[in-house]
N, C-alpha and C positions, 0 to 999 in steps of 0.2 A: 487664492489662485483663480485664474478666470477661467470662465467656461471655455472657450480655443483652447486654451495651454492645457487644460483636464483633457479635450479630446484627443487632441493630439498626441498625450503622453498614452490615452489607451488603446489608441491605433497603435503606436512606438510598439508598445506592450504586445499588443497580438498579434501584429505582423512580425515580431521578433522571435515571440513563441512560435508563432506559425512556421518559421525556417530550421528552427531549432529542432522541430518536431518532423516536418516532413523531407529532409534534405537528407538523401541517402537511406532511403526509409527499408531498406532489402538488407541492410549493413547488419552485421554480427552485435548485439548488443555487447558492453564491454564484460569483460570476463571476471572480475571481480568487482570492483568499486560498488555496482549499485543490488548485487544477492539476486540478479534476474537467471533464472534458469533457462535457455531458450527452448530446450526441448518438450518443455511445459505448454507451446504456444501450441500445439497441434494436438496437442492430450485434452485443452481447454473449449479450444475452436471445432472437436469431434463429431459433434452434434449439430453444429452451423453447416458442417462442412458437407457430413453426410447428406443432409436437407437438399443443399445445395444442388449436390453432385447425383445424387440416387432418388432423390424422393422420399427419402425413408428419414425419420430420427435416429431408427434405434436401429444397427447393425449387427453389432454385439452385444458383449454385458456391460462394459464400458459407457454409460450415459451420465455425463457431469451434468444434463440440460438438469435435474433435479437440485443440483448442487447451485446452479450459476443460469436459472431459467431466461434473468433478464439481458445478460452476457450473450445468451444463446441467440436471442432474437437481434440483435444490436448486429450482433455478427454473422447472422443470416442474410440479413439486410444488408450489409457490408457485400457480402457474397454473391446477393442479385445482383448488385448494382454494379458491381468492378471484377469481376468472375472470383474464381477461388485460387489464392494464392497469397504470399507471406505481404507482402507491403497491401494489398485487401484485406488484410486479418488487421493487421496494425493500425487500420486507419480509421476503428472504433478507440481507443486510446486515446489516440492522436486527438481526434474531437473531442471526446472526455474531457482531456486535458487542457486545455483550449476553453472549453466550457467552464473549466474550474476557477481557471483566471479570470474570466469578463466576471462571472457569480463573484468572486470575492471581491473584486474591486467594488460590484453594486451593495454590496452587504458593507464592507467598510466605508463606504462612501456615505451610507447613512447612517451609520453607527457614529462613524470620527469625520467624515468630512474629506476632500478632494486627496489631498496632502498625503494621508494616512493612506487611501485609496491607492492612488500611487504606488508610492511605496512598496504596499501590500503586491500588487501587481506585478510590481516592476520583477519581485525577485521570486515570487511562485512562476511567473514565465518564462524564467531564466532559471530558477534551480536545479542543479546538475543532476541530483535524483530523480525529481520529481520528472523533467525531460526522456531520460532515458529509461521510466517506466510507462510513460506517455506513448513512449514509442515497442513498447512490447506485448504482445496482442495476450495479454490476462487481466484478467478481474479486476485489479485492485485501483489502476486506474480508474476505470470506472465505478466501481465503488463509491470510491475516495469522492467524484463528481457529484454524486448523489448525494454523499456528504455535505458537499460545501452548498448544493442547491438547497438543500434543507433548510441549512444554515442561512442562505440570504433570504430565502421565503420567511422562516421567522424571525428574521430583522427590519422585514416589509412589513410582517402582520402585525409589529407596533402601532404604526401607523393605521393599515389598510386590515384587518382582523382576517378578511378571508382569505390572505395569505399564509394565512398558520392553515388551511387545508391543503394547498400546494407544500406547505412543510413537512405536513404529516404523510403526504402522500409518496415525497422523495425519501422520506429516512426509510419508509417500506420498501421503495425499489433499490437503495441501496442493499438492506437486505438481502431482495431476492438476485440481487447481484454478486452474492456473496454474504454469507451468515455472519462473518467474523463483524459485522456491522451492528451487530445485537447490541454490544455496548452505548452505540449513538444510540440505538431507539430510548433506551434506558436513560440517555442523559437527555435527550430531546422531553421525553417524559416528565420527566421529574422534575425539569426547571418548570414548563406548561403546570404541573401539580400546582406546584409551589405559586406560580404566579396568577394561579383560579382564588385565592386570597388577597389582591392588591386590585383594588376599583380601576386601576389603569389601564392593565390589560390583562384583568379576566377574560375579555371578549374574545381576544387573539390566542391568550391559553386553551381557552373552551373551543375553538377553531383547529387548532394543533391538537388538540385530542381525537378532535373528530374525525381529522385527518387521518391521523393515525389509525383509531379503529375502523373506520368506514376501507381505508387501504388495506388494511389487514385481515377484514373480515372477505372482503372481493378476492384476495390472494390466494385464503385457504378456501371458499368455494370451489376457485376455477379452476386451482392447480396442487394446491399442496392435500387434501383432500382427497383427490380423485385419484391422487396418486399418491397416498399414505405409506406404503410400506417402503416402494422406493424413496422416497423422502426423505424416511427415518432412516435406512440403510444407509444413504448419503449422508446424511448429517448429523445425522448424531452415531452411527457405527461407526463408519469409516471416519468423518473427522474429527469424531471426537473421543469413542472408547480406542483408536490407535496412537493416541496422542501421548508426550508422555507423562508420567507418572503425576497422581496428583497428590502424593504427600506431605506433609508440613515443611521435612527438608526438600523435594522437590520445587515446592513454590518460595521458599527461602533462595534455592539457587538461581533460581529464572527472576526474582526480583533484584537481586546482586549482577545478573549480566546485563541492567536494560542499556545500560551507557556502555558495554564490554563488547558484546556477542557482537554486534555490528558496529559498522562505521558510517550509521546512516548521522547520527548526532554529530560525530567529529566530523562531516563532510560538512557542515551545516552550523558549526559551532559557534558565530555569532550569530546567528538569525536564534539559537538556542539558548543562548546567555540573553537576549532581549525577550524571547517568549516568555523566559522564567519570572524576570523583573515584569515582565507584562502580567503575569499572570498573577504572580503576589499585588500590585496593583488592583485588579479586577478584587482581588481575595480580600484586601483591605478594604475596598468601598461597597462588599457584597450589595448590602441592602436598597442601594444609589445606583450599581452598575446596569446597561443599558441588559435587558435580554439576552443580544446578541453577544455580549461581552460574558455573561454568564456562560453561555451555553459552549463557550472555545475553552472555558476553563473544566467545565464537568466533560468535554472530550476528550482533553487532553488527562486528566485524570483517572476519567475510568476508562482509557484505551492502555492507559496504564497498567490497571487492573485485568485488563482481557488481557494482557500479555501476561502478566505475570503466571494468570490462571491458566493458559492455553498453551503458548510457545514465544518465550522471546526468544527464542536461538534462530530463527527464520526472518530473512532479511525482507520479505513481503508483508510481515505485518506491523512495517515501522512507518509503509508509504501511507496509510491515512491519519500520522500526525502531522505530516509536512504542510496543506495550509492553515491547520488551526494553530502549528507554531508560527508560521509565516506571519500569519493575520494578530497575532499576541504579539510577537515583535513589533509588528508595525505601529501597532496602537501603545505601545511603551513609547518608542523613538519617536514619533511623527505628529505625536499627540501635542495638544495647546494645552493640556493639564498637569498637575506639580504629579510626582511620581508615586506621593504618598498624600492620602489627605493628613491634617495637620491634627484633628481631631485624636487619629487614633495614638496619638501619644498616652493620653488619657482612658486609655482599653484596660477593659479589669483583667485579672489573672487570666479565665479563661480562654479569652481572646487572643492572649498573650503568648500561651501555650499553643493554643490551635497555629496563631500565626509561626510559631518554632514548627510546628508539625510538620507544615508546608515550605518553609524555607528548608528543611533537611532532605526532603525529597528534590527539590530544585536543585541545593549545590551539591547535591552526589551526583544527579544528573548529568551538570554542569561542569563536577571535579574530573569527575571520572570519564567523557568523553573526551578533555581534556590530556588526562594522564592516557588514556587509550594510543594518542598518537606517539607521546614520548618512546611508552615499551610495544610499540605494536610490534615486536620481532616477540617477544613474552604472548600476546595476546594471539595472532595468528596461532603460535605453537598451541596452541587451549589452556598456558597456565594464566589465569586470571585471577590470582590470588592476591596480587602485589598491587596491581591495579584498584581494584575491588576495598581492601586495605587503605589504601592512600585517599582514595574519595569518600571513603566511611570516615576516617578521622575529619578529615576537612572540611566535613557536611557535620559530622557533630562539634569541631571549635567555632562554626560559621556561625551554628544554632547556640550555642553558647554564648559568643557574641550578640546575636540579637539579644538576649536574655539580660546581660551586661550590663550594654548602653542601648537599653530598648530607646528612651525617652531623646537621649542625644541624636541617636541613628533616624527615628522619624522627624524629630526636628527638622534635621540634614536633607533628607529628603522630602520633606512636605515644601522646601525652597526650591527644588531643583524644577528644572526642566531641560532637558537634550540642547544643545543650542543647535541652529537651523547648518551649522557649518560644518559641525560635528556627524549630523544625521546625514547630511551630502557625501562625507566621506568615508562614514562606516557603510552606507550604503553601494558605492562605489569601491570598494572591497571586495563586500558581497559580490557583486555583480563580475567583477575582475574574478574573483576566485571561481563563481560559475562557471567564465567564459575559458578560462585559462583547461579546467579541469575537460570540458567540451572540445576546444581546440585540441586536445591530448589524445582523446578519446578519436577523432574524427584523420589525426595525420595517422594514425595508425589501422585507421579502419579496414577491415576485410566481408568480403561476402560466402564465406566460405562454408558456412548454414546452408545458404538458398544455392548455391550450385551443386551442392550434397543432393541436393532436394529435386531439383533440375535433370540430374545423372540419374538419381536413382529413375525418373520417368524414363529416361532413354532405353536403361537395362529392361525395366519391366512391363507387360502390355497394362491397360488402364482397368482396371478390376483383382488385380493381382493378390490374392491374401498375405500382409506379411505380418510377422509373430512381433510383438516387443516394444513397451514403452514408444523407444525411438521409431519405432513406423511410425509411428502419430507424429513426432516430431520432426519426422521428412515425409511427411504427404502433403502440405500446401502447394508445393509446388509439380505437385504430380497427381496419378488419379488412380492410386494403389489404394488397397480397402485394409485398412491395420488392422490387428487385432490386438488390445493392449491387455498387458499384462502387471498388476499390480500385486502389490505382497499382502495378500489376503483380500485382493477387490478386484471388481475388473474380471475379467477370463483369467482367473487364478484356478479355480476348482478343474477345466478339462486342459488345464495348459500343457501335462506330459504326453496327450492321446489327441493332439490336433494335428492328424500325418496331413488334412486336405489343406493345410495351409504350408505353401512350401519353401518359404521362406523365413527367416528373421535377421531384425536389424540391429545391431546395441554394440556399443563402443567396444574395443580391443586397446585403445588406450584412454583417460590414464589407466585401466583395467578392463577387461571382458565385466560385464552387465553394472559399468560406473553407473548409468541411469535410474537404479535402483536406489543406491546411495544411503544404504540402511546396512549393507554389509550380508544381506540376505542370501547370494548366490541364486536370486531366484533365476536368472538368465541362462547361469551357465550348467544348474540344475537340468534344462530342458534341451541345451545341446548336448548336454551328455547324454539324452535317448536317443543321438541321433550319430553313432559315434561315424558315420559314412558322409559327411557332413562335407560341403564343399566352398570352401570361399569365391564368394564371386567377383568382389571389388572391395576396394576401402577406399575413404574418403577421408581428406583431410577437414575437420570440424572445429569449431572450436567454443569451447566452454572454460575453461580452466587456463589459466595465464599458461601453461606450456603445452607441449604439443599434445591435441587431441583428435584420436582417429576412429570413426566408425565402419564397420563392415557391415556387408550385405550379404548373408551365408545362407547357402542352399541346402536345406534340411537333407533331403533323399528320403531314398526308404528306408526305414528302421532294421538295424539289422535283427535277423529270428534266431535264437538259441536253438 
């Protein structure tokens, strides 16, 4: 490919993402397809917002900046510079994401070459997920960015060594952009370990360490440290002893729904059937594979593992696989190399088995998000038993098979290679399937969030206290001072004896305090102290494919026995 025709495709590439991402940027994210909450964005952006607005961080008890410190500045910053409101909140995201594409294209580019690059590009800035959480002002986008920065820094530090300290220094701030990241530090780690043993790039290993501790030790001086108790209160109380259960059958059923619980894989489902083949690839030629090729496979692996151990039933912790499948796909399809080396026909038992280990986890992956869309009327409902079933068998006659015709099957495939016309139009698919899901999403779009948000300014003056989740979730667009309330976090502890706050906000459809969404009654627990209670407006919202409505109810005075 020539160098014009590579720029050109990564201009194509980011001026495509670039439309994709900021075109209607106020617009209602969609209601189901991609697991975004939106009244999340103003619970996240709390602490930006306040800065912003008051001068202060800390308002109430309510402070995520412990939880999401690097989120917090990103989006402060966002705040000087474009005032405070919901498409200013979005527009750290937005660049995130945007970020993540050019990063992966420069990291495939040296790992496989232009072609692969491409590729890679074409359909991380086009992916319908990955898009519409690009454009939803939480964490994980950003995150996810820090990820993939990591990731091209130590696929530079091959080459250039002191690029593994720029490696080490982003899998940190992913972290402090969200913890759920801990898994990457661990496989950024342990590849760097492993490769302070091969003469070639120890240097870049010992560079990525350095990274790493030198970042982490600055982190905990400056901020995690000084603020020790709130730290732990945030992250390891709140997200992680309310999490749920960690029993044997508990972690059995969250590794049984990772293809079930969401539709982020069946939205994705050939870019997921070439990540897999990609990564058995990578898996076969461990010892040969580049770095960067390693380190997409121990993500995608032990992000696996964080789900299983943590929550796979939440649709946010699917979005930092999307480009280390992306980028495994590409490098399957796009690649100049046979799909299997030929050698490993000749793998002792061991190897043999291992390889079965990893092929069972691929096609249940594979089966099962598969079978997801067949019975999705079964799966919505939560029985996921049938589904679950049908990709367990299929994943073990798959692994059977290998076991069979091990020696025929790698043969087969140590010949093959993608032909260049087949990669064109599975590619062109992809990309159709994106754009198709995006066109759907965009004739149907509403603004009905940010004029919630807009109104509620108009009712109330600019410093106004109001009680409940959803105040955070409608203050971007106004200058009310929430005070949120969470089910044992947050202003939980004085939330029945807060008469100087005279308001609260939270849905009346699909349910009075839906925003809790734990079944708690914590919402409607504290209008019942107020049984003199007054409606003042409701609004039409929308979270849930049918109709959703919030109100804005005027506490009063309590009444006295």
């Amino acid at each position: 490919m020539s160098r014009r025709l590579f720029v050109a495709g990564v201009l194509a590439a980011a001026l495509g993402g670039t439309a994709l991402r900021t075109l209607w940027l106020r617009a209602d994210p969609p209601t189901s397809a991609a697991g975004i909450v939106w009244h999340d964005e103003g619970a996240w952006t709390h602490n930006a917002r306040n800065l912003a607005l008051w001068g202060e961080v800390r308002t109430d008890n309510w402070n995520p900046v412990y939880i999401a410190p690097v989120f917090t500045l990103l989006e402060y910053g966002s705040f000087r510079l474009f005032g405070v409101g919901t498409w200013q909140a979005r527009v750290v995201p937005v660049a995130s994401g945007l970020a993540a594409v050019l990063l992966l294209i420069v990291g495939l580019n040296r790992v496989a070459g232009r072609h692969v690059a491409l590729v890679g590009g074409a359909l991380l800035a086009t992916n319908y997920l990955f898009v519409m959480w690009n454009r939803a002002a939480l964490m994980e986008s950003t995150m996810t960015s820090f990820m993939v920065a990591a990731w091209a820094a130590y696929v530079l530090a091959e080459r250039r060594p002191a690029w593994g300290l720029v490696a080490g220094a982003c899998a940190v701030l992913a972290f402090l952009t969200k913890a759920a990241a801990a898994f990457f530090l661990a496989a950024i780690a342990i590849d760097a370990l492993v490769a302070l043993v091969r003469p070639d790039s120890h240097r870049a290993a010992r560079m990525t360490l350095a990274g790493l501790v030198g970042a982490a030790a600055i982190a905990a001086a400056v901020f995690v440290i000084p603020a020790w108790a709130e730290y732990y209160q945030y992250n390891w109380v709140t997200s992680v002893e309310r999490k749920p259960s960690y029993t044997l059958a508990s972690l059995i059923d969250r590794a049984s729904w990772l293809p079930v619980a969401q539709g982020f894989f069946s939205r994705m489902w050939l870019v997921l059937l070439g990540a897999a083949l990609g990564a058995l690839g990578v898996a076969a030629r461990w010892r040969t594979a580049r770095p960067g090729e390693r380190l997409l496979v121990l993500w995608v692996l032990l992000g696996l593992v964080e789900l299983v151990a943590h929550d796979a039933g939440n649709a946010r912790r699917y979005v930092m696989f999307i480009p280390a499948l992306i980028a495994l796909a590409a490098l399957f399809a796009a690649s100049d190399r046979t799909w299997m080396p030929a050698e490993l026909a000749q793998a002792g038992r061991s190897t043999r088995w291992l390889a079965v280990s990893l092929v069972l986890v691929a096609a249940y992956l594979v089966v099962g998000s598969l079978v997801r869309i067949v019975l999705l009327d079964d799966v919505l409902a939560g029985r996921f038993s049938t589904t679950v079933r049908i990709a367990a068998a299929a994943a073990v006659l798959t692994g059977l098979g290998v076991v069979w015709r091990w020696t025929t099957l790698i043969g087969w495939t140590a010949a093959r290679r993608l032909p260049r016309g087949w990669l064109a139009a599975l590619v062109g698919v992809a990309l159709a399937w994106n754009g198709a899901q995006y066109v759907s999403w965009a004739a149907g779009r509403t603004e009905l969030n940010y004029r919630a948000s807009v109104e509620v300014g108009r009712l109330l003056p600019p410093g106004t206290l109001v009680h409940g989740k959803l105040a955070n979730g409608l203050a971007l667009d106004n200058r009310i001072r929430p005070v949120f309330v969470g089910n044992g976090f947050g202003n939980y502890d004085d939330r029945l004896s807060r008469d100087d706050v005279g308001y609260i906000l939270t849905y009346v459809l699909p349910r009075v305090g839906y925003e809790s969404q734990d079944g708690s009654g914590l919402i409607q627990e504290i209008l019942d102290q107020y049984p003199n209670r007054r409606m003042v407006r409701t609004f039409d919202v929308q979270e849930t494919p049918d109709l959703d409505r919030a109100a804005l109810i005027q506490k009063n005075s309590r009444a006295r026995n």
